[in-house]
C-alpha positions in Angstrom: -34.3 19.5 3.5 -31.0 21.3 4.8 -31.9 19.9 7.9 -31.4 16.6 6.5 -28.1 17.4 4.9 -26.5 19.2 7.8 -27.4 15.6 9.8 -25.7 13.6 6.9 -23.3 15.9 6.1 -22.5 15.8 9.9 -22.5 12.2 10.1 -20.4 11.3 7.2 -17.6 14.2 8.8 -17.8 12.1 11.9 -17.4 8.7 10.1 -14.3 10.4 8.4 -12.8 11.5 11.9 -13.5 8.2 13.3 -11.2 6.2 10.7 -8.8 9.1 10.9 -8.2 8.1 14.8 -8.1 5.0 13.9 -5.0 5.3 11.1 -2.5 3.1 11.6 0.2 5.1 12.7 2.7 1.8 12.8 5.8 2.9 9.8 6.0 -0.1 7.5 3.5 -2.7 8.9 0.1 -3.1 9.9 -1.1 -1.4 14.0 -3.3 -3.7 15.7 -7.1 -2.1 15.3 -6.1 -0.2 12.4 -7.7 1.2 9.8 -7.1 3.3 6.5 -3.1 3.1 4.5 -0.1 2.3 6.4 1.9 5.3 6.5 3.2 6.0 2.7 7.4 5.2 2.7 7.3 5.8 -1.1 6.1 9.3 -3.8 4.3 6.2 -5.4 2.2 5.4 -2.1 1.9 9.0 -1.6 0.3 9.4 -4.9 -1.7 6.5 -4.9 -3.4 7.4 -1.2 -4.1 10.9 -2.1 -6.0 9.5 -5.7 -8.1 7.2 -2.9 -9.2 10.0 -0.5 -9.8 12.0 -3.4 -12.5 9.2 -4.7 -13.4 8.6 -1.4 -15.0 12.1 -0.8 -16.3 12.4 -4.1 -18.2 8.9 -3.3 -19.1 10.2 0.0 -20.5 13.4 -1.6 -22.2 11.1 -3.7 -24.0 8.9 -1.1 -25.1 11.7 1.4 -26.9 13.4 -2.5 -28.9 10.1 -3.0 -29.4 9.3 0.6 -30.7 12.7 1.0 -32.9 13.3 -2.1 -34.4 9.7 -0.9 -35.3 10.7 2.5 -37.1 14.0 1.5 -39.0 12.2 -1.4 -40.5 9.7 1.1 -41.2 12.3 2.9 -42.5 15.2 1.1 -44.1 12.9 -1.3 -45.9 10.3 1.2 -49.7 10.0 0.9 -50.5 12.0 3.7 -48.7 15.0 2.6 -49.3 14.6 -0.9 -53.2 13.1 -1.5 -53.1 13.9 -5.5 -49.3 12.3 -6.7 -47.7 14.6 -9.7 -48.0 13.0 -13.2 -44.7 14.9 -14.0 -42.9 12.4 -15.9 -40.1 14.5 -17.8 -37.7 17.3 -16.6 -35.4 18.2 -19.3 -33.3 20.5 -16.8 -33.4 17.5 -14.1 -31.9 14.9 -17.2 -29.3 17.5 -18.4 -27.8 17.6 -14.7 -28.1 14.1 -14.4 -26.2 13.5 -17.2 -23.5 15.8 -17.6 -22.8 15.8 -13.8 -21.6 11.9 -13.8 -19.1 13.0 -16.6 -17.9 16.1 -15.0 -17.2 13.4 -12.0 -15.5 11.1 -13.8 -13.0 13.5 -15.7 -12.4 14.8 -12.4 -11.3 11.3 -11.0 -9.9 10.0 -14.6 -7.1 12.5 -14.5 -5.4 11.7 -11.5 -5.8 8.5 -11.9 -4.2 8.0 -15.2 -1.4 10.3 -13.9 -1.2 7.6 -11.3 -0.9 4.8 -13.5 2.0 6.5 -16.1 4.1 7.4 -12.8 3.4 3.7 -11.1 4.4 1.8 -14.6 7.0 4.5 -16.1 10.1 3.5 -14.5 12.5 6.4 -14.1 16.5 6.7 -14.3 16.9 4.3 -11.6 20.0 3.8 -9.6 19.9 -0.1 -8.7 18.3 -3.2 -9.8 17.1 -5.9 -7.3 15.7 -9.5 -8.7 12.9 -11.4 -7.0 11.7 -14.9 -7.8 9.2 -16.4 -6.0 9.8 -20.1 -4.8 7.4 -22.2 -3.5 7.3 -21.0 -0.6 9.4 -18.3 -0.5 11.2 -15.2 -1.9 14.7 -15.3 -3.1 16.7 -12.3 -3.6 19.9 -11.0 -5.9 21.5 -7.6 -6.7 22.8 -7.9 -10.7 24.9 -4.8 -9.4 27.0 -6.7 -7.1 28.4 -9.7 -8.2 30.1 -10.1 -4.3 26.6 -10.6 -2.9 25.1 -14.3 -2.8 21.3 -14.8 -3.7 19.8 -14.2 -0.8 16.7 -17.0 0.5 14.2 -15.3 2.6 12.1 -17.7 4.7 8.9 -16.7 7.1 10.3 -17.0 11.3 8.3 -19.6 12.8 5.8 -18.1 15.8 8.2 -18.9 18.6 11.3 -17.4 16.8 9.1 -14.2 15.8 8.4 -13.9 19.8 11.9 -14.6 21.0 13.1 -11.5 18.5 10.0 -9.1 19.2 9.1 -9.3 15.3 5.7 -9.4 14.1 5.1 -13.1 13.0 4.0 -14.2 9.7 5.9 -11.5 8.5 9.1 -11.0 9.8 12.0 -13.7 8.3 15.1 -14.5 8.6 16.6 -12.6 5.8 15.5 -9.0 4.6 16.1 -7.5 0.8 18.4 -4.9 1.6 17.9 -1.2 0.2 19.6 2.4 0.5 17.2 5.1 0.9 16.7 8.3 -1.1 17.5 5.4 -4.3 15.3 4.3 -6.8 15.5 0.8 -6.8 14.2 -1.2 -10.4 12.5 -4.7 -9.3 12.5 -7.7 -11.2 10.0 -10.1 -10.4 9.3 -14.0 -11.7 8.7 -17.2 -10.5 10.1 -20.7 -11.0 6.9 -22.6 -10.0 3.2 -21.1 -9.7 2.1 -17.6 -9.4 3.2 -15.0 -6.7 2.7 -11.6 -5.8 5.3 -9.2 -4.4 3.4 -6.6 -2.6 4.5 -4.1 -0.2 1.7 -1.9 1.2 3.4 1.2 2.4 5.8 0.8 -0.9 2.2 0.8 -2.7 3.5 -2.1 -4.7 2.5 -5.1 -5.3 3.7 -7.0 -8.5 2.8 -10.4 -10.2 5.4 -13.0 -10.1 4.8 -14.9 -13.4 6.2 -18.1 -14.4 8.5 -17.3 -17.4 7.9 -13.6 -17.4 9.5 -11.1 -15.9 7.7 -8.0 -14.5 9.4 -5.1 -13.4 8.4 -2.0 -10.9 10.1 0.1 -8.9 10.4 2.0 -5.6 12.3 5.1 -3.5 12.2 4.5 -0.1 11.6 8.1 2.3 13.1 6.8 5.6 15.2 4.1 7.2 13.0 1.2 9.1 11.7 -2.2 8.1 8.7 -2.7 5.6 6.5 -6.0 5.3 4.5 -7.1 3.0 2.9 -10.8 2.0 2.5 -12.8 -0.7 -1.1 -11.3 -2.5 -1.7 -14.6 -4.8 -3.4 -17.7 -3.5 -0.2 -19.4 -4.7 -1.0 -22.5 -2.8 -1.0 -25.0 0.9 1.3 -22.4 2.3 0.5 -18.8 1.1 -0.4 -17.5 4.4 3.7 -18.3 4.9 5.0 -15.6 2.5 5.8 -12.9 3.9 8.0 -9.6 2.4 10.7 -7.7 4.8 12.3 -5.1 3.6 15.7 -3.2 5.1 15.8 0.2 4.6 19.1 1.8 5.6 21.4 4.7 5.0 23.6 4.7 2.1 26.6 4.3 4.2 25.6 1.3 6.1 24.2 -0.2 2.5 28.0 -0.1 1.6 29.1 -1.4 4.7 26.8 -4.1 3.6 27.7 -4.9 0.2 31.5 -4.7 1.0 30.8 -7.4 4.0 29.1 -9.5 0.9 25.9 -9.1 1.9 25.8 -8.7 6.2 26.3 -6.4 8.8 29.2 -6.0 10.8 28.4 -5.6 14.7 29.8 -1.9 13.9 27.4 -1.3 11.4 24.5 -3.3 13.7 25.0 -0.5 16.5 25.3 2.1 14.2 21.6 1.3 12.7 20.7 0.7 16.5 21.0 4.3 17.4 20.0 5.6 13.6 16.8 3.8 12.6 13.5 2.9 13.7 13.0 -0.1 16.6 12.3 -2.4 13.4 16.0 -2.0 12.0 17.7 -2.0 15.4 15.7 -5.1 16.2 17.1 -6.9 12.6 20.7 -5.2 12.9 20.8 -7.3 17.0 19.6 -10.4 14.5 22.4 -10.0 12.3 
């Protein structure tokens, strides 16, 4: 028997290694071959990965138990071992365990998850307020806060644009949402037509965009780069050509932004060139 469970337990450490080497490691998009969370950009997708590994080991824990206890019950118990079977048919310490033990696991996973759920839908003192509405088909984006900026229309690059700028295509386009980071930003999301979703994976958002409703979320980005997402709704022909990009950059070039209504100066485009990741430096070269 603790043969057995030193080979599960052994295998299911190994399992856990393998999708460890194979994180993706790419800030703010998906790595090709990659497994797991992008790398968390906000507290909310910090939160909300360390909820999931926490589930994951307990589930883990849980299949090695079962997987075990079945193996050495086929073979302890097996004819040939066993010739005259038990007629044991109650255990009242077996049916304590096996009831108080699923409850102890749940209260251990309800807490953190709940605490999850109040911080995710809580919104906090925030400092800005973007608005997303989701056309058909694509995102269109204003700042309430800054009456100089235009609404901003977002579209998908088409495959030989996306190669030309060294963006990933089907989800770069040609016109980010802008943000400052170390600011919590409030976000506003709707629809005109049929139903959208705004989702950002390393933001860990992803909010319905409702015809005549208004949701709201928010987010705090850690570092300056650029952050895609995609449309998660089947919202229709083109779907697949929905894609999120989100700016992240200093509160100094965010200025510089708003006070050039809403671009980049080629100043400000060779600052972020020697400040950010590749992602912004490629963008701030498209501005």
């Amino acid at each position: 028997m603790r043969f057995l469970k030193a080979i599960l337990g052994g295998s299911a450490i190994a399992g856990l290694s393998a999708f460890a080497a194979h994180a993706q490691d790419v800030v703010g998009r998906p790595s090709e071959g990659g497994m797991w969370f992008q790398k968390p950009a906000t507290p909310v997708m910090e939160q909300l990965q360390d909820v999931h590994n926490l589930v994951f080991v307990i589930i883990c824990a849980i299949v090695v138990l079962v997987v075990s206890l079945m193996l050495y019950i086929m073979i302890r118990f097996r004819e040939k071992a066993n010739p005259v079977p038990s007629k044991t048919s109650h255990n009242t310490m077996i049916e304590i365990v096996w009831t108080i033990a699923p409850v102890v696991l749940l209260l251990v996973m309800v807490v953190p998850s709940m605490q999850l759920l109040y911080y995710q839908d809580r919104l906090p003192e925030t400092e800005m307020t973007v608005k997303v509405v989701g056309n058909t088909w694509n995102w269109q984006y204003s700042y309430p806060d800054y009456e100089d900026i235009d609404e901003i229309i977002s579209n998908p690059l088409d495959e030989t644009q996306a190669q030309e700028e060294g963006v990933p295509y089907l989800l770069a386009t040609d016109a980010p949402l802008v943000v400052p980071v170390g600011t919590k930003v409030k976000v506003l999301v709707t629809s005109v037509s049929n139903m959208h979703s705004w989702a950002v994976p390393s933001f860990g958002v992803k909010m319905d965009a409702v015809p005549g409703l208004v949701n709201e979320t928010w987010f705090e980005v850690y570092e300056e780069g650029t952050y895609y997402g995609q449309c998660s709704e089947i919202c229709g022909i083109r779907h697949y050509f929905m894609p999120v990009e989100v700016r992240a950059v200093s509160q100094a070039d965010f200025n510089q932004w708003v006070a050039n209504g809403g671009s980049f100066t080629e100043a400000v485009a060779d600052n972020s060139e020697n400040q950010t990741t590749s992602g912004v430096a490629t963008l701030a070269a498209r501005d």
